[in-house]
C-alpha positions, 0 to 999 in steps of 0.5 A: 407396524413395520410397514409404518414405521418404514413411511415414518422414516421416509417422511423424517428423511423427506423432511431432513432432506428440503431442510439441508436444502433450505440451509444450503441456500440460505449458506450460498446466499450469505456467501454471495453477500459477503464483499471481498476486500482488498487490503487497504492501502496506507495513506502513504501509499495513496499519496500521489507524490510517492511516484513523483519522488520515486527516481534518481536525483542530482543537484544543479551543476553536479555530473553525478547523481545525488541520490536515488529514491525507491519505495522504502529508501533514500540512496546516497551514492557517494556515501554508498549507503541507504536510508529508511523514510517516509513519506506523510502528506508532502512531508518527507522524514529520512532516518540517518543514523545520527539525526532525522530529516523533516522536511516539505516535498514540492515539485514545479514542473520536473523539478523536485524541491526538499525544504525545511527551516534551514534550507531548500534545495532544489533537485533534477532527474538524473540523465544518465 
């Protein structure tokens, strides 16, 4: 008796033992169909004009530099102050305190041109 409930409790095991097995392959398996994926970047941060912008920039005539552009602000440099924007498409929005910027973001060659209803202007990388 006790002789076959010894063999009864090596078959039990035997068969809990291939069944861990089945399930740590079908576990790996799972895993390796699993796709690691990268955080999606923005559309903003896909936009091929971000890098273009980014840089200092100065108007025709001027011996200083206007402004400088990072990822997250506009620069003024004679006013000292930074301002949050954003860039969708080719337009540009720039959060002043007392108003909001909209306006279209163009180059021709080197040169970078901010426009709206009311005006263009056009702006050249600072040499220092």
């Amino acid at each position: 008796m006790v002789k076959q409930l010894v063999i009864c409790l090596g078959i039990l095991t035997l068969f809990s033992c291939n069944d861990t097995k089945r399930n740590a392959k079908k576990i790996n398996q799972h895993i390796e169909n699993i796709e690691i994926k990268s955080p999606k970047k923005s559309k903003e941060e896909n936009n091929p004009l971000r890098k273009k912008i980014l840089g200092i920039w100065t108007s025709k005539g001027a011996i200083n530099a206007d402004f400088k552009i990072d990822e997250k602000t506009f620069y003024y440099v004679d006013d000292f102050a930074n301002y949050k924007y954003s860039l969708t498409g080719n337009t540009i929005t720039i959060n002043y305190p007392d108003y909001i910027y909209k306006g279209k973001v163009s180059f021709i060659n080197d040169t970078l041109i901010l426009s709206n209803n009311e005006s263009e202007v056009k702006y050249w990388k600072f040499k220092e």
